[in-house]
Chimera marker file (.cmm) of the C-alpha trace (Angstrom):
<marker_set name="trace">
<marker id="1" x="216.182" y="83.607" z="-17.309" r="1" g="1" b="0" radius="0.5"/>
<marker id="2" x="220.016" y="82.937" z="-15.941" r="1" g="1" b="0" radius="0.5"/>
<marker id="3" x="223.109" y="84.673" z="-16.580" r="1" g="1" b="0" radius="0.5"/>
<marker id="4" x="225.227" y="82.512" z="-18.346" r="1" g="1" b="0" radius="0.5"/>
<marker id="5" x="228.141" y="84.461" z="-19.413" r="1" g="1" b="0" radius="0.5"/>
<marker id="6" x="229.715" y="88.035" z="-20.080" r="1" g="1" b="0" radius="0.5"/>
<marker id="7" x="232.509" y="88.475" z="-22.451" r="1" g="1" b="0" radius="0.5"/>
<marker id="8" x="236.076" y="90.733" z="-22.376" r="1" g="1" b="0" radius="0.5"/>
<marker id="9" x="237.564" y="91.259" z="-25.401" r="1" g="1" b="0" radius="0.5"/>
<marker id="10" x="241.725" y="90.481" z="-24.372" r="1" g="1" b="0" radius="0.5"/>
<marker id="11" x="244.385" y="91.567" z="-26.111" r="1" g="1" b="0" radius="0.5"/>
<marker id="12" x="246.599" y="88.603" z="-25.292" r="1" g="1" b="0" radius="0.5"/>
<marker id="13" x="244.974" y="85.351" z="-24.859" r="1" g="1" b="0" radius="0.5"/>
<marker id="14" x="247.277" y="82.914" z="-23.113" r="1" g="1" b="0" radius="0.5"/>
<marker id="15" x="248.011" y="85.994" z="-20.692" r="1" g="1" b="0" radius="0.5"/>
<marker id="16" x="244.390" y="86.729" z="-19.727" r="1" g="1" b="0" radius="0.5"/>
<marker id="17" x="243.915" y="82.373" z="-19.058" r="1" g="1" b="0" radius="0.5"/>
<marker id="18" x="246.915" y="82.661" z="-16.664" r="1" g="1" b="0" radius="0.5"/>
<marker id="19" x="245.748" y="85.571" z="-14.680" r="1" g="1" b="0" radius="0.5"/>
<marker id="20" x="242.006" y="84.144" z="-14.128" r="1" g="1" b="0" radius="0.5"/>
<marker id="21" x="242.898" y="80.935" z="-13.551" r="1" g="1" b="0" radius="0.5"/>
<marker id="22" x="246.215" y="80.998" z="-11.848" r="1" g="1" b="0" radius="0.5"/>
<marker id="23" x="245.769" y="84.232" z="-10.005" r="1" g="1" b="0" radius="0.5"/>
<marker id="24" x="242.035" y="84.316" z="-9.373" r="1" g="1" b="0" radius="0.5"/>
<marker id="25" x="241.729" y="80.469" z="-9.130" r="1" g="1" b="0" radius="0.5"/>
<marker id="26" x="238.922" y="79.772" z="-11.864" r="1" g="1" b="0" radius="0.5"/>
<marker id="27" x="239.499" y="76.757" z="-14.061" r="1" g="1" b="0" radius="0.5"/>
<marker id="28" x="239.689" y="76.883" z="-17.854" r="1" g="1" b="0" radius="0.5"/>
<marker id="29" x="236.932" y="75.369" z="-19.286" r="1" g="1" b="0" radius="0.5"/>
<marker id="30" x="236.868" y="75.012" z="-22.703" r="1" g="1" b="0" radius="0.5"/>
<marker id="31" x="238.074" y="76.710" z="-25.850" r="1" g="1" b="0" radius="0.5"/>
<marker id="32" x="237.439" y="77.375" z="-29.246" r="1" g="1" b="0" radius="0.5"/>
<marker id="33" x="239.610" y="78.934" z="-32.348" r="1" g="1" b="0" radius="0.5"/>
<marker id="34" x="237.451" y="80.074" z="-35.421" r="1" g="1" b="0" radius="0.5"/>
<marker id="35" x="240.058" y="80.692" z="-37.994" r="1" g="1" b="0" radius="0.5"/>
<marker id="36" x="237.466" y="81.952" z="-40.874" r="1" g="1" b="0" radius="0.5"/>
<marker id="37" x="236.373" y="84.820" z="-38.706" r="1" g="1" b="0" radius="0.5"/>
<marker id="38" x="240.206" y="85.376" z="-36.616" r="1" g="1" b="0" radius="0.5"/>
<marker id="39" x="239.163" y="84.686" z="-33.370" r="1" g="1" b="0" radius="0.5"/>
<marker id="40" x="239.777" y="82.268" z="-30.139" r="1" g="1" b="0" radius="0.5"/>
<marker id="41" x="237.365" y="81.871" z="-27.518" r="1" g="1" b="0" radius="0.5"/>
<marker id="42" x="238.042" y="80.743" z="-23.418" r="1" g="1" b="0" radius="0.5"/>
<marker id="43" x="235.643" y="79.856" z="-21.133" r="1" g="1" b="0" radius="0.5"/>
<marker id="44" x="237.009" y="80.624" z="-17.642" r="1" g="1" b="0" radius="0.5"/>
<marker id="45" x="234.648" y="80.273" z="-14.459" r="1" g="1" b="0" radius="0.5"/>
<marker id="46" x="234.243" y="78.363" z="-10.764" r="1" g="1" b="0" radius="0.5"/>
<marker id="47" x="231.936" y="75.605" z="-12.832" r="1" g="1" b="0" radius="0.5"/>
<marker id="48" x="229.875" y="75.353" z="-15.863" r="1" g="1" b="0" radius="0.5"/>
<marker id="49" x="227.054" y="76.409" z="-17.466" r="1" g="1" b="0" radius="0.5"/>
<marker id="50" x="223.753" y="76.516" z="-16.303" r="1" g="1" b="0" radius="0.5"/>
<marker id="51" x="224.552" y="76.326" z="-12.836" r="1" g="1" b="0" radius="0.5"/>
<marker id="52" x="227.219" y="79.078" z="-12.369" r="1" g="1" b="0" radius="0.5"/>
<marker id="53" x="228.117" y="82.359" z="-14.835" r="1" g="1" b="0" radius="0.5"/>
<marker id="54" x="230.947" y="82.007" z="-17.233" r="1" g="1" b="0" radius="0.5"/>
<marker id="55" x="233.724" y="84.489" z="-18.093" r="1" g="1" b="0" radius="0.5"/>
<marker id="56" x="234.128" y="84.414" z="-22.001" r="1" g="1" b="0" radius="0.5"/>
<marker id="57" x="237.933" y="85.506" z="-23.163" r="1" g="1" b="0" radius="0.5"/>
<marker id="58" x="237.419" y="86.648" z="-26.667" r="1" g="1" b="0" radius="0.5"/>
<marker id="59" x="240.906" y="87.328" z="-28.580" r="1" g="1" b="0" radius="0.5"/>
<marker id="60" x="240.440" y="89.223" z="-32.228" r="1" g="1" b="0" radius="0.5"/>
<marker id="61" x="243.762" y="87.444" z="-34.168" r="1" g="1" b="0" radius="0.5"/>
<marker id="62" x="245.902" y="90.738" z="-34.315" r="1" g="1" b="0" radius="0.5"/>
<marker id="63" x="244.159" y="93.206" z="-31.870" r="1" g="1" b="0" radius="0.5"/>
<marker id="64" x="246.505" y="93.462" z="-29.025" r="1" g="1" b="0" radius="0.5"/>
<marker id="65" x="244.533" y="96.427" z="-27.483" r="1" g="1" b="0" radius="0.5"/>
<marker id="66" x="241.116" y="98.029" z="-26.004" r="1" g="1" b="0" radius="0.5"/>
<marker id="67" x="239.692" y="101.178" z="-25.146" r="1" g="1" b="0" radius="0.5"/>
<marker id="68" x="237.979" y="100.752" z="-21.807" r="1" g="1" b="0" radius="0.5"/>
<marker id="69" x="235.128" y="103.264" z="-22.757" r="1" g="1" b="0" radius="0.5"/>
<marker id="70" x="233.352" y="105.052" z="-19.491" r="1" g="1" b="0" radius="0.5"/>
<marker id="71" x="230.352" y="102.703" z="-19.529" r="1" g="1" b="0" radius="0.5"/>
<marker id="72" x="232.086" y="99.633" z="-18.469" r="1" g="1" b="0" radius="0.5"/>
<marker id="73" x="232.451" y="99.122" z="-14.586" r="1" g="1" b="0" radius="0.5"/>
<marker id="74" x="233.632" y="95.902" z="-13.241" r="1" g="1" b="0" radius="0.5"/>
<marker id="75" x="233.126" y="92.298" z="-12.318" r="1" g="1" b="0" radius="0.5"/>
<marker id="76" x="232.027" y="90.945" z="-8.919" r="1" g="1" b="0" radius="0.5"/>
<marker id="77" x="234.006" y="87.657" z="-7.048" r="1" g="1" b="0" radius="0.5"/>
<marker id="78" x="232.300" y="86.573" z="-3.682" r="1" g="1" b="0" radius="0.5"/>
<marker id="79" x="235.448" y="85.716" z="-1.484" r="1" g="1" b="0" radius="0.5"/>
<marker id="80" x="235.070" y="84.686" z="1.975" r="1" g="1" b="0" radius="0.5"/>
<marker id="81" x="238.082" y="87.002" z="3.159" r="1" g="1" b="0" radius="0.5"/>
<marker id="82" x="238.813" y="90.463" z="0.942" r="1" g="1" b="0" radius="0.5"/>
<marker id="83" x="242.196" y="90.679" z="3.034" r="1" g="1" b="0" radius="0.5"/>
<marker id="84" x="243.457" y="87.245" z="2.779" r="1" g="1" b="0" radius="0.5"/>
<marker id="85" x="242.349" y="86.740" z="-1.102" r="1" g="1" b="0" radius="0.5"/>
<marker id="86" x="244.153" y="90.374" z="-1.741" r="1" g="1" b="0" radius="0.5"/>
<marker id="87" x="247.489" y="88.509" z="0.097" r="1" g="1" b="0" radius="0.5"/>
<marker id="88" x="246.907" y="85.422" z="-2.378" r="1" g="1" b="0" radius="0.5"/>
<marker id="89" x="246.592" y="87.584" z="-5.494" r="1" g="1" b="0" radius="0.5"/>
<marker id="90" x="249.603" y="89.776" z="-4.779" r="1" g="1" b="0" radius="0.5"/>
<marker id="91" x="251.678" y="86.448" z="-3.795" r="1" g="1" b="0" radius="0.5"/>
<marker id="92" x="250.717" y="85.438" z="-7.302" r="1" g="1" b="0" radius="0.5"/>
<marker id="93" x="251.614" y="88.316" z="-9.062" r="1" g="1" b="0" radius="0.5"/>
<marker id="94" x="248.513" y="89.861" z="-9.793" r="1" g="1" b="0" radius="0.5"/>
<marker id="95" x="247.796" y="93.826" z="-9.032" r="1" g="1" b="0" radius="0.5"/>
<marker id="96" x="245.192" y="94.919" z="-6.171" r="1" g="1" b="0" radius="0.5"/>
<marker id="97" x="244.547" y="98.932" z="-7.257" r="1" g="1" b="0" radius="0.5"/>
<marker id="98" x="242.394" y="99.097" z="-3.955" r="1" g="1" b="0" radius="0.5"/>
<marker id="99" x="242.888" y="97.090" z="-0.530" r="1" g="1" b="0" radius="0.5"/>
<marker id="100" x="240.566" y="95.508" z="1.188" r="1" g="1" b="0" radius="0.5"/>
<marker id="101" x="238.645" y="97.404" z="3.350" r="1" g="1" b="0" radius="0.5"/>
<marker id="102" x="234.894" y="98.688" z="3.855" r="1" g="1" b="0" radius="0.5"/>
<marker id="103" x="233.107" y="100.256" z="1.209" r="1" g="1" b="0" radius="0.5"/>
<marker id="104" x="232.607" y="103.967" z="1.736" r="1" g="1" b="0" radius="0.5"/>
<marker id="105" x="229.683" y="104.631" z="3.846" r="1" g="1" b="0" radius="0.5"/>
<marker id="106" x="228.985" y="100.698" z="4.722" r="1" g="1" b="0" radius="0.5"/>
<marker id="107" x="230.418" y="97.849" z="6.467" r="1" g="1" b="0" radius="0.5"/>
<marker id="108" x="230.547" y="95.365" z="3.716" r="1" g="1" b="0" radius="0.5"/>
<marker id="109" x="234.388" y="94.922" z="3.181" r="1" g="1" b="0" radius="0.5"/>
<marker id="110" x="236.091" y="94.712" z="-0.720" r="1" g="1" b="0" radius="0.5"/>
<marker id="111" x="238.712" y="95.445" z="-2.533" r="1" g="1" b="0" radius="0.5"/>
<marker id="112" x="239.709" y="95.554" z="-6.623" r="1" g="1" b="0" radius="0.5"/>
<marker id="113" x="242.010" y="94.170" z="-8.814" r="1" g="1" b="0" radius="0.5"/>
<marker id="114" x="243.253" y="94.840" z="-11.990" r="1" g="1" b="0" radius="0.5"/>
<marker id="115" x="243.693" y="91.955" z="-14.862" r="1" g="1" b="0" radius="0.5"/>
<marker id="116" x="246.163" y="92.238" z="-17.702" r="1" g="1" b="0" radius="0.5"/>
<marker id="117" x="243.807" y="94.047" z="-20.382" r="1" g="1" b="0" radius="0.5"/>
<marker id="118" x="243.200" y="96.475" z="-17.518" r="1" g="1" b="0" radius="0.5"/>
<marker id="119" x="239.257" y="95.336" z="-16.442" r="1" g="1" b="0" radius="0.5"/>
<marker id="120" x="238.640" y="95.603" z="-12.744" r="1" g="1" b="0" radius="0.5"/>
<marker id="121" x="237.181" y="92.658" z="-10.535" r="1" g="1" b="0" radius="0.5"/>
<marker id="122" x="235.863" y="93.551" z="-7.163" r="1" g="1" b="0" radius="0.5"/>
<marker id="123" x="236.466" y="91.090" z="-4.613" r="1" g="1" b="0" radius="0.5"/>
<marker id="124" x="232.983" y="91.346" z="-2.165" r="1" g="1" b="0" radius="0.5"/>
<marker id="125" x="233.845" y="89.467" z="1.135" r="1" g="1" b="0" radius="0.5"/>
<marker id="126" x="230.770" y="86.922" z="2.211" r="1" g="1" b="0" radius="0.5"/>
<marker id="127" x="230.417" y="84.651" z="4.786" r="1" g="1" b="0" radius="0.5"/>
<marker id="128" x="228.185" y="82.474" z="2.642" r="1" g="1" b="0" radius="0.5"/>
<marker id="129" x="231.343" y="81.505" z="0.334" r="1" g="1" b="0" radius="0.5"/>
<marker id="130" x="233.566" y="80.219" z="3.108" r="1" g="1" b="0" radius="0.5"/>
<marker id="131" x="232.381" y="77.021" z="2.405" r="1" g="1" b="0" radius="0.5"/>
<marker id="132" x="234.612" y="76.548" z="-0.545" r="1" g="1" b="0" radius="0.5"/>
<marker id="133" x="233.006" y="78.876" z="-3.299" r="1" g="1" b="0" radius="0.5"/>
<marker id="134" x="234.542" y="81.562" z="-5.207" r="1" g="1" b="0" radius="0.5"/>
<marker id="135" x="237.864" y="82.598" z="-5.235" r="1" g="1" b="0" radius="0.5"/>
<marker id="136" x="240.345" y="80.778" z="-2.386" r="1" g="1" b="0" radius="0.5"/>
<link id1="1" id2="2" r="1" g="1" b="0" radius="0.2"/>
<link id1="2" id2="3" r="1" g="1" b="0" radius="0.2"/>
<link id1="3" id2="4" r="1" g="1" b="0" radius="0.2"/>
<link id1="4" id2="5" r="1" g="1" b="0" radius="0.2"/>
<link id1="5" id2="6" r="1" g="1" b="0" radius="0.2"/>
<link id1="6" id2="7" r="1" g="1" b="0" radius="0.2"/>
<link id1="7" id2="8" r="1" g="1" b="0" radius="0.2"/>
<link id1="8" id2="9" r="1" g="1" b="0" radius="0.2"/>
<link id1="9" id2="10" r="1" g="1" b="0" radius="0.2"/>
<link id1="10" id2="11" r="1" g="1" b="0" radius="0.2"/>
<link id1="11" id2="12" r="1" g="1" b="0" radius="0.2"/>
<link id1="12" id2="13" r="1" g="1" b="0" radius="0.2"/>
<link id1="13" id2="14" r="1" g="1" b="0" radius="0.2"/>
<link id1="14" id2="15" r="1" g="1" b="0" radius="0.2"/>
<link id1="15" id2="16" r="1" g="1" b="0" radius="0.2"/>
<link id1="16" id2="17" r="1" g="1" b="0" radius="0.2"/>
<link id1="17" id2="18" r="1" g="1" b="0" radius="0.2"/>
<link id1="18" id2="19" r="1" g="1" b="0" radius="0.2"/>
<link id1="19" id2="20" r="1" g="1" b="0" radius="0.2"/>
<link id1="20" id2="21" r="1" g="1" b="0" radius="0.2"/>
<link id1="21" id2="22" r="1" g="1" b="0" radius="0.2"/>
<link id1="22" id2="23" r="1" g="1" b="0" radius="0.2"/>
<link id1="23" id2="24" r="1" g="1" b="0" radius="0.2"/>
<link id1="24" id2="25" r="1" g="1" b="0" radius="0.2"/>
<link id1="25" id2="26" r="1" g="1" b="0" radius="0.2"/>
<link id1="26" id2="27" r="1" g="1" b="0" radius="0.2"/>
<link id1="27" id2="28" r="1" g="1" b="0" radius="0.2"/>
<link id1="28" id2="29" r="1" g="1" b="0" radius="0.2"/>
<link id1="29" id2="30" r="1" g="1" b="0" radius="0.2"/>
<link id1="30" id2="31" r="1" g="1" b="0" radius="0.2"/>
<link id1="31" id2="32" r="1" g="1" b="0" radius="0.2"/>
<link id1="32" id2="33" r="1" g="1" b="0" radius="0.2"/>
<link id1="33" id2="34" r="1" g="1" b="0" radius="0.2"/>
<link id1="34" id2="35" r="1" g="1" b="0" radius="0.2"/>
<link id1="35" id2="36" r="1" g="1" b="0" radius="0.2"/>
<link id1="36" id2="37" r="1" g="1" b="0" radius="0.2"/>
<link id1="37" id2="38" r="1" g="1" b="0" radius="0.2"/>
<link id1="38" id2="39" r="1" g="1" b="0" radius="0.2"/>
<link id1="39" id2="40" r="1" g="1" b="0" radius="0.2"/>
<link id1="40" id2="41" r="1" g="1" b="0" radius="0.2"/>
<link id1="41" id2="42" r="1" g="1" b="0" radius="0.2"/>
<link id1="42" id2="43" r="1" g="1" b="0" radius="0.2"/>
<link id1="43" id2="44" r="1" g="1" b="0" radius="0.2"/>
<link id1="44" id2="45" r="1" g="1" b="0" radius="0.2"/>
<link id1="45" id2="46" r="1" g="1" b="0" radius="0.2"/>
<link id1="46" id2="47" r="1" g="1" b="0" radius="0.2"/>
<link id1="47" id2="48" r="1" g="1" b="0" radius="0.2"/>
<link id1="48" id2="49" r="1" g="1" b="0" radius="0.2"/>
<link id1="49" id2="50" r="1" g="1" b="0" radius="0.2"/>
<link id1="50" id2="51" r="1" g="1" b="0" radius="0.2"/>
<link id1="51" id2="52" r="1" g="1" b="0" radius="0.2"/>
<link id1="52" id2="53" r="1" g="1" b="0" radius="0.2"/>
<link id1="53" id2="54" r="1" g="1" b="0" radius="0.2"/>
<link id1="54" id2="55" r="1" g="1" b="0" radius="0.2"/>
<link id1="55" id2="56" r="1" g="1" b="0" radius="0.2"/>
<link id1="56" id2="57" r="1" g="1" b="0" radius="0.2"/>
<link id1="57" id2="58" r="1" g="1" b="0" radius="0.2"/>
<link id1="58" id2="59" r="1" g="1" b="0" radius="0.2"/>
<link id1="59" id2="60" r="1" g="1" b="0" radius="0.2"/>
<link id1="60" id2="61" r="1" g="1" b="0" radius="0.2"/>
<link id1="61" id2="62" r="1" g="1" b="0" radius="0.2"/>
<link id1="62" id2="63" r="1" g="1" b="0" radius="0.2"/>
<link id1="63" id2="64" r="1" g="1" b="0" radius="0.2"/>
<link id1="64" id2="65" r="1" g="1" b="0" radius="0.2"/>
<link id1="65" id2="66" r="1" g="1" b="0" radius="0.2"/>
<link id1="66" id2="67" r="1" g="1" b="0" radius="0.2"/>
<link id1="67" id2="68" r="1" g="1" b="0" radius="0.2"/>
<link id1="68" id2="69" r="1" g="1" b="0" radius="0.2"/>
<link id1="69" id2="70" r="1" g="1" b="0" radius="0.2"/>
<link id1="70" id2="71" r="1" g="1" b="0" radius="0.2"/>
<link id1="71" id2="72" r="1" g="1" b="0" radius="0.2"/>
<link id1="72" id2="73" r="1" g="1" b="0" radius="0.2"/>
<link id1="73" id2="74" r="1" g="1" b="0" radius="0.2"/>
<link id1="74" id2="75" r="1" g="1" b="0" radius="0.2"/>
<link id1="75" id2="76" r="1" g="1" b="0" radius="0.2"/>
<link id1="76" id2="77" r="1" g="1" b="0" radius="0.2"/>
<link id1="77" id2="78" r="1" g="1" b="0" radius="0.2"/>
<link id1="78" id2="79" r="1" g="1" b="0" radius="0.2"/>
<link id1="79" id2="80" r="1" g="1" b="0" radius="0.2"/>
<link id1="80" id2="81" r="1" g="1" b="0" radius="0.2"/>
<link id1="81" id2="82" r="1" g="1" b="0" radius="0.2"/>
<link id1="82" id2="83" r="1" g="1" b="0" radius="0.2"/>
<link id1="83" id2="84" r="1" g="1" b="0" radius="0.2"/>
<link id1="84" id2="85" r="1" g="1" b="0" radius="0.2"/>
<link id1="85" id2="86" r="1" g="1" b="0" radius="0.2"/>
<link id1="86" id2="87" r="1" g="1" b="0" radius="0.2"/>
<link id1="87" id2="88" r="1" g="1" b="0" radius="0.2"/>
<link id1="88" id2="89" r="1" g="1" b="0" radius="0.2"/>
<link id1="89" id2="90" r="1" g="1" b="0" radius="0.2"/>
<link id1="90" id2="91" r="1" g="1" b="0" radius="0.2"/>
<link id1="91" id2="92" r="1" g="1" b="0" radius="0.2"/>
<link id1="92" id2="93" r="1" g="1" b="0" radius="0.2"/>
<link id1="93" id2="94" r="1" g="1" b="0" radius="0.2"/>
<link id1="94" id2="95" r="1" g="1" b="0" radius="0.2"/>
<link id1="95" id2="96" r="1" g="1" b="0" radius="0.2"/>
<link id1="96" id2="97" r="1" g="1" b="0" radius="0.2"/>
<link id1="97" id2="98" r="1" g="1" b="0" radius="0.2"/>
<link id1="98" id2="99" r="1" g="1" b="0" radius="0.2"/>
<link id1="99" id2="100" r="1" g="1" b="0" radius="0.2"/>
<link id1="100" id2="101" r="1" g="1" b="0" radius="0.2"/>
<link id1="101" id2="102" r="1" g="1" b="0" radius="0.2"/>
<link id1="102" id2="103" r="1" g="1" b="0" radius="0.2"/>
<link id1="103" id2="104" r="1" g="1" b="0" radius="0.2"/>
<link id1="104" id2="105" r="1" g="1" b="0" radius="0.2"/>
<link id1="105" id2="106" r="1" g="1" b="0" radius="0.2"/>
<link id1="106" id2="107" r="1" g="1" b="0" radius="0.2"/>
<link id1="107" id2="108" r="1" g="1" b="0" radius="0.2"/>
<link id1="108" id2="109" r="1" g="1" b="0" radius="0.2"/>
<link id1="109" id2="110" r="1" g="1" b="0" radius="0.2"/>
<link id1="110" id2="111" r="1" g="1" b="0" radius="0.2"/>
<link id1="111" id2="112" r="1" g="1" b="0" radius="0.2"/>
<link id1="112" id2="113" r="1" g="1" b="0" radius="0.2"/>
<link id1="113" id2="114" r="1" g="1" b="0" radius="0.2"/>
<link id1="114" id2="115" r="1" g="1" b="0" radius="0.2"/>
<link id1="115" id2="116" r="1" g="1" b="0" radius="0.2"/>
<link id1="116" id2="117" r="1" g="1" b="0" radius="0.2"/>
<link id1="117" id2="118" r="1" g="1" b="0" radius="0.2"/>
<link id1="118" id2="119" r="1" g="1" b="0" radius="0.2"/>
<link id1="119" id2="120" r="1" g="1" b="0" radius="0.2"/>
<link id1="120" id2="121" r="1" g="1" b="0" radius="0.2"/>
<link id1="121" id2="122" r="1" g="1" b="0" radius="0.2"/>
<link id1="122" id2="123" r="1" g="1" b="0" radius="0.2"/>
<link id1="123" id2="124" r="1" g="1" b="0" radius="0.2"/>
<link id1="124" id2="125" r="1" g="1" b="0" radius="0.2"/>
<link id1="125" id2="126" r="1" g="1" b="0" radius="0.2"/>
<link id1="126" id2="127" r="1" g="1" b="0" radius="0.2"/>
<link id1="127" id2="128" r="1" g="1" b="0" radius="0.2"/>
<link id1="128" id2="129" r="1" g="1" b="0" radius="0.2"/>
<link id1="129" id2="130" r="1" g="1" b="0" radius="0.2"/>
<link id1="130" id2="131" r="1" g="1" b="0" radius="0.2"/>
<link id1="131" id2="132" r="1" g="1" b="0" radius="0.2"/>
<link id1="132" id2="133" r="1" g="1" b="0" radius="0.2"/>
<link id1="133" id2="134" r="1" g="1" b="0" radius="0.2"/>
<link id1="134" id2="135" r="1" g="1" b="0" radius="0.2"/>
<link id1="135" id2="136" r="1" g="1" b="0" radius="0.2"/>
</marker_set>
């Protein structure tokens, strides 16, 4: 089995594309628009399926609006530097709720941000994605 993709249900499509790809650097990769059923679809992601995980956008025609719920928690970015990728993503106008830093009671340093429809991404710094993986 492989993780191919989790979906976010966004209250404004166009919005949600610009903050993944412009702020945390993924590329769009395809979409599709069902009008029978009122919905658009985004793929967003570092590369395609089957070799890396997918981030499906899914806007409801009309539904502007979630309720987060208490079950959901958050999505995970390897960066190779929490500080300098929290520097990037303020510079482009996106919101980090918690600087980088270690986690409590470890060494491993992250940090969060928030995306328009209010999810949370946690950036986890690793040396393994200095080579050009992730977000840059």
């Amino acid at each position: 089995m492989r993780l191919l993709h989790t979906m976010l249900r966004v209250g404004n499509l166009q919005r949600s594309i610009d903050f993944y790809t412009q702020v945390l650097g993924m590329q769009l990769l395809r979409t599709s628009e069902n009008p029978e059923y009122k919905y658009t679809l985004a793929f967003v992601g570092y590369g395609n399926n089957p070799e890396h995980a997918e981030l499906e956008l899914t806007y409801n025609w009309g539904v502007e609006r979630y309720e987060m719920g208490t079950a959901y928690g958050h999505i995970a970015l390897g960066v190779p530097d929490a500080y300098a990728a929290c520097a990037k993503i303020k510079a482009a106008g996106g919101q980090v709720t918690r600087e980088a830093g270690p986690v409590k009671g470890g060494t491993t340093v992250i940090a969060f941000v928030t995306d328009p429809d209010g999810y949370k991404v946690e950036l986890i710094q690793r040396a393994e994605y200095a080579d050009g993986q992730g977000l840059r």
